[in-house]
C-alpha positions as CSV (number, residue, x, y, z in Angstrom):
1,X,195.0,68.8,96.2
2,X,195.2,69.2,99.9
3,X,198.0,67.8,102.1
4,X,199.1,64.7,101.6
5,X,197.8,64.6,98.3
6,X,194.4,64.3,99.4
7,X,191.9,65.9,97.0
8,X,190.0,68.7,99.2
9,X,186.1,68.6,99.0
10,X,184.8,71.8,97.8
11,X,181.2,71.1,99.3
12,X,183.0,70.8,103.1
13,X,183.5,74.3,104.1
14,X,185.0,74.6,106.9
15,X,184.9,77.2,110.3
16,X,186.6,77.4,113.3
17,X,184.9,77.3,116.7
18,X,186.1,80.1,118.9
19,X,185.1,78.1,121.9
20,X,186.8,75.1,120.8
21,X,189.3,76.3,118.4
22,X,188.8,73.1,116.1
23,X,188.0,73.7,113.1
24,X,185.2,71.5,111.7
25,X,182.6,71.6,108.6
26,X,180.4,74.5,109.6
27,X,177.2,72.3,109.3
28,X,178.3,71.3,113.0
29,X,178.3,75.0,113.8
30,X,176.2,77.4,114.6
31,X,177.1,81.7,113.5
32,X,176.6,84.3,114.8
33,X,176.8,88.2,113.7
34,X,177.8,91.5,115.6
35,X,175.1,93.9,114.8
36,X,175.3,97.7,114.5
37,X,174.1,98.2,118.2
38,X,176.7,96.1,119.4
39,X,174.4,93.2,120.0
40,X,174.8,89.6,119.5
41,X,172.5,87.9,117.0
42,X,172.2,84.3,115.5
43,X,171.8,83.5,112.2
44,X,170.6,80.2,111.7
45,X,170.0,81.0,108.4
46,X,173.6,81.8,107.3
47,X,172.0,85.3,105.3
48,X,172.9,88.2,108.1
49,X,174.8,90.3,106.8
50,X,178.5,90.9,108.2
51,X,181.7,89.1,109.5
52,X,180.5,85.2,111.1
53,X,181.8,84.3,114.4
54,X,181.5,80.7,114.6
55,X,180.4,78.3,117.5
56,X,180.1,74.6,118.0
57,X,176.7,73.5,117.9
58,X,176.0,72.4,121.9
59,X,174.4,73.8,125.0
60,X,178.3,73.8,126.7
61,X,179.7,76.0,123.9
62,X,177.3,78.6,123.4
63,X,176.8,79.3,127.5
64,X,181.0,79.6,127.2
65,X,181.1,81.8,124.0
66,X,178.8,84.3,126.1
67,X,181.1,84.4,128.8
68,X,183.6,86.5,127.1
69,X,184.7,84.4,123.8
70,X,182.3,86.5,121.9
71,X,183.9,90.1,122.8
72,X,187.2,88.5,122.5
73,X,186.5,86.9,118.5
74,X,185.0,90.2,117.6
75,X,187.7,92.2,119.4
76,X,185.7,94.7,120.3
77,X,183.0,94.3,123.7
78,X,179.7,92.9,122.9
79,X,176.4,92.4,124.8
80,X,175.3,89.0,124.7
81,X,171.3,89.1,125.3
82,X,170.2,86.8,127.8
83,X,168.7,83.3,127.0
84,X,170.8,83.4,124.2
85,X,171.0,79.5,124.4
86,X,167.5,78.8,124.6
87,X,166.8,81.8,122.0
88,X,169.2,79.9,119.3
89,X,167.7,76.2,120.7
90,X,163.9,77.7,119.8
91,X,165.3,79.0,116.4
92,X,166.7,75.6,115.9
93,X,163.4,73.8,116.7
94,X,161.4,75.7,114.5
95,X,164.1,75.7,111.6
96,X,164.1,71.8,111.6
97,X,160.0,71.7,112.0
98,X,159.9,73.9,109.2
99,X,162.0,71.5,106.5
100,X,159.9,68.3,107.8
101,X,157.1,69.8,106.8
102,X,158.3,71.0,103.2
103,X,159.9,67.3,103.1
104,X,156.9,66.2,103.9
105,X,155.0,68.2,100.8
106,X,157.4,67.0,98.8
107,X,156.7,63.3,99.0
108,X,159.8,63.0,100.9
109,X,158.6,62.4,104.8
110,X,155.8,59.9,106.4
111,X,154.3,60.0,109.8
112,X,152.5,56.9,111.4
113,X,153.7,53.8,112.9
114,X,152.5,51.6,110.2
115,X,153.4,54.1,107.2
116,X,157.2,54.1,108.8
117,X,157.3,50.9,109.7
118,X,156.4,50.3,106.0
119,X,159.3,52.4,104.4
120,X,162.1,50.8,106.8
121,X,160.5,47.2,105.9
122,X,159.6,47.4,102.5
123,X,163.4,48.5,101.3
124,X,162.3,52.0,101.0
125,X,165.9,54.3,101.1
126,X,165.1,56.1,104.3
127,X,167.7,58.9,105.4
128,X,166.6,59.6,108.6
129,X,164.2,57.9,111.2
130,X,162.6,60.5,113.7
131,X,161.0,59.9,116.9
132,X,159.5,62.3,119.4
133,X,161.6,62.8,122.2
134,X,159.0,62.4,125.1
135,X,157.1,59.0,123.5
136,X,156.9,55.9,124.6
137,X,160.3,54.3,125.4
138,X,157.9,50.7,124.3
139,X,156.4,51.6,120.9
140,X,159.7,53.8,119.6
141,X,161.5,50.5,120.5
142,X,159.0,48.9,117.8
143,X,161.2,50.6,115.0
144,X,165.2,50.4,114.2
145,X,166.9,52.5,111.9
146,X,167.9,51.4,108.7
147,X,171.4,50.8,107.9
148,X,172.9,54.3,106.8
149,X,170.2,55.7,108.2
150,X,170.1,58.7,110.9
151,X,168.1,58.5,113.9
152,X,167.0,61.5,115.5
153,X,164.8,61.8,119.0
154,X,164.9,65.5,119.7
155,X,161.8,66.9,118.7
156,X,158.9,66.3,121.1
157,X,155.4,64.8,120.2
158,X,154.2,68.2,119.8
159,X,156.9,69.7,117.2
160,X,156.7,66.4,115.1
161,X,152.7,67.3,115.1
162,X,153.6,70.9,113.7
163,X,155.5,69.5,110.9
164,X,152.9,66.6,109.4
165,X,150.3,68.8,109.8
166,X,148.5,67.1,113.0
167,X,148.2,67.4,116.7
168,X,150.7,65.1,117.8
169,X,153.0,62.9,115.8
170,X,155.8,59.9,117.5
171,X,157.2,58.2,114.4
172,X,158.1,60.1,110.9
173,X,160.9,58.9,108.5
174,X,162.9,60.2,105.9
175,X,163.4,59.4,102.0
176,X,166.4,60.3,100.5
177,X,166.5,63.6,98.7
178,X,168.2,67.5,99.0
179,X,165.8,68.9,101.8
180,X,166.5,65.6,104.1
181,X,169.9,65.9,103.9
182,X,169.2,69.8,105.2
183,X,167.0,68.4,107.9
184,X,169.8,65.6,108.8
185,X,172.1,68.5,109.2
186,X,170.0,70.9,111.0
187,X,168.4,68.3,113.5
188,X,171.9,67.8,114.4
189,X,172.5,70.5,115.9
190,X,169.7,71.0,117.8
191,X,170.2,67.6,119.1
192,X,174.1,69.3,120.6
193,X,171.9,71.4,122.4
194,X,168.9,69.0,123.8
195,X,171.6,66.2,124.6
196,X,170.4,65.2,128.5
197,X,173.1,65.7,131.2
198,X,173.2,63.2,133.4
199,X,175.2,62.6,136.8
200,X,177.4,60.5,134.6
201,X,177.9,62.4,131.7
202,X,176.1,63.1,128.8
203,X,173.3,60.5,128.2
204,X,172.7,60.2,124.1
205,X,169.4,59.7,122.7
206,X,170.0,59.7,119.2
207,X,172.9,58.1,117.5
208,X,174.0,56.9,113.6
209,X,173.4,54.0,113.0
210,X,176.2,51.8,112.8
């Protein structure tokens, strides 16, 4: 039981950001290891091999955890390569192109307009619509995302391509299974790190559906 009597979920494990100091289900967060030359390293993953340090998964938090927060949560100094950002965004990327396309061999993932259009019509259980990032603002408007469903616009035409298999892909959905709920979690954060700044504030391409 946690506090208040409220039964703890054993599948939420939980980190702490040392940017933020919240601490939050580490499937919003991104570690990192200390290697043996002193050097910084991601691990998307979760395998490396020594103590995590912990960061929230956005562009904001990762440029401030290389300003010092790294050397300070490892208590010793620390080189932070440069690009690190864009080093752990490209990671990213290729981490959620990479469980598409084994989604995809798995019956578990469609590509198309009319084959997705087809799955959120037809009363298929979709878990996640996707959409490239730099399509058509008119045809991606074409499609709505299931109730329950995620929506998710931050791979470009290109990286959708590389995960069905073809030059170019817009639309791809989702079924409900194990390896979309790791592509749900994964796309996540590399949306944190592709959300568009704007003079305004952060603009949000991709939202749950409500």
């Amino acid at each position: 039981m946690g506090r208040g009597g409220r039964t703890k979920d054993r599948d939420v494990s939980e980190r702490r950001c040392i940017v933020t100091g919240d601490t939050a289900p580490k499937a919003g967060l991104i570690r990192f290891v200390v290697g043996p030359d002193n050097l910084v390293y991601p691990d998307i993953l979760e395998k490396l091999p020594g103590r995590g340090i912990w960061v929230t998964a956005s562009r904001d938090a990762l440029d401030k955890a290389g300003k010092g927060q790294f050397s300070k949560s490892a208590k010793q100094a620390v080189n932070v390569p440069d690009g690190l950002t864009d080093e752990v965004e490209r990671q990213l990327a290729r981490r959620v192109v990479d469980l598409i396309a084994l989604a995809r061999k798995a019956g578990l993932a469609v590509a198309g307009f009319e084959k997705v259009k087809g799955w959120v019509a037809g009363g298929e259980r979709v878990r996640a619509l996707l959409q490239a990032s730099d399509g058509s603002e008119r045809g991606k408007t074409k499609l709505w995302t299931p109730e329950g469903a995620r929506y998710y616009g931050c791979l470009t035409a290109q990286e959708l391509g590389l995960a069905f298999g073809r030059g170019t892909v817009i639309h791809g959905a989702l079924a409900s299974g194990r390896l979309s709920d790791l592509v749900v979690d994964e796309a996540a954060k590399l949306k944190g790190l592709r959300e568009i700044e704007g003079g305004d504030g952060t603009v949000r391409k991709d939202t749950e559906a409500t």
